[in-house]
C-alpha positions, 0 to 999 in steps of 0.5 A, a space after each residue: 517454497 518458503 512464505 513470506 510476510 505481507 504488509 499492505 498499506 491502504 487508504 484513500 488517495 492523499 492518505 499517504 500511504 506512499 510516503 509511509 511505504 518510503 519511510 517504512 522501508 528506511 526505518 527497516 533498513 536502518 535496522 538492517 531488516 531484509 524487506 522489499 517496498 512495493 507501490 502497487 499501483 506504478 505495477 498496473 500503469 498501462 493502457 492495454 490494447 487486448 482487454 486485459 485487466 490492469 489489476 490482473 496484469 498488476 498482480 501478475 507483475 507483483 508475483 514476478 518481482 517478488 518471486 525475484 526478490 524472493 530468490 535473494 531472500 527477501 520475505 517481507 513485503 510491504 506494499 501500498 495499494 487501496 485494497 477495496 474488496 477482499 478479492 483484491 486482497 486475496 489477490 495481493 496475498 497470491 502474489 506474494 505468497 504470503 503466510 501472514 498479511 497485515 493490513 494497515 489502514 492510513 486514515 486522515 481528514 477527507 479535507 486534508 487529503 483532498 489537498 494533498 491530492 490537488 497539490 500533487 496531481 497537476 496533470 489532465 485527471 486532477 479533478 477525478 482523482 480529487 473527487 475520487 477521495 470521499 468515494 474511495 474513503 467510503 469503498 474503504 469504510 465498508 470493506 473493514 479489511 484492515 487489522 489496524 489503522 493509522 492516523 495521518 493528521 499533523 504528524 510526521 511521517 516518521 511518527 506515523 511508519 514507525 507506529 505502523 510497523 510497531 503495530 504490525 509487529 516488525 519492529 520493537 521499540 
């Protein structure tokens, strides 16, 4: 079985790490590089009746499509997920049976992602997910996970996928 190449985009909430996904996967395809674009977190939306973990049932999701890609020929990921601890990692790594993993981190003023997630979470979780920015950004400082990281303030988000993909090697200038 071939082993593929994993880029992971983390970062606090209202880092941006969906929009740099989407842009990423446009600038690869305009290069006409095979690749998938995966925002983990839609793979665990679910309220499970048996106990099961969302995370587990997420990385078990994340296998089945990437396994399916695979079949087609793709073997480069890249995947958006806050990754907190390197057991999540590492379970990011299994389910796409990666070879290489990049990890990038999205980092932005804790002010400006605030506001990015009160302008864009509307429903009855907004004040969680608002106040969930400044802790998950410190989870994110102590774990050190990423190879590199990337700033989101006052930048386009085609400057800031195209400096990432750069850095994680799957373009050139």
């Amino acid at each position: 079985m071939q082993r593929n190449l994993l880029l992971i985009i983390t970062g606090s909430m209202g880092a941006g790490k969906t929009s740099v996904l989407g842009e990423a996967s446009d600038i690869l395809a305009l290069q006409n590089i095979a690749h998938a674009a995966l925002d983990l977190d839609a793979f665990g939306l679910a309220r499970l009746s048996s106990g099961a973990s969302n995370d587990a049932v997420m990385y078990r999701n994340l296998h089945c499509v990437c396994k399916n890609y695979a079949a087609l020929g793709i073997r480069r990921f890249l995947v958006a997920r806050a990754i907190e601890n390197r057991a999540a990692l590492e379970c990011c790594r299994q389910a796409v049976s990666a070879r290489n993993t990049i990890v990038c981190r999205l980092t932005a003023n804790i002010g400006t992602m605030r506001q990015r997630v009160k302008s864009r979470e509307l429903g009855v979780l907004r004040e969680q997910f608002i106040a969930r920015v400044a802790k998950l950004n410190a989870i994110l400082d102590s774990a050190r996970l990423e190879d590199f990281s990337v700033t989101t303030d006052d930048r386009s988000v085609t400057q800031i996928a195209h400096e990432m993909l750069l850095n994680a090697g799957w373009i050139s200038k």
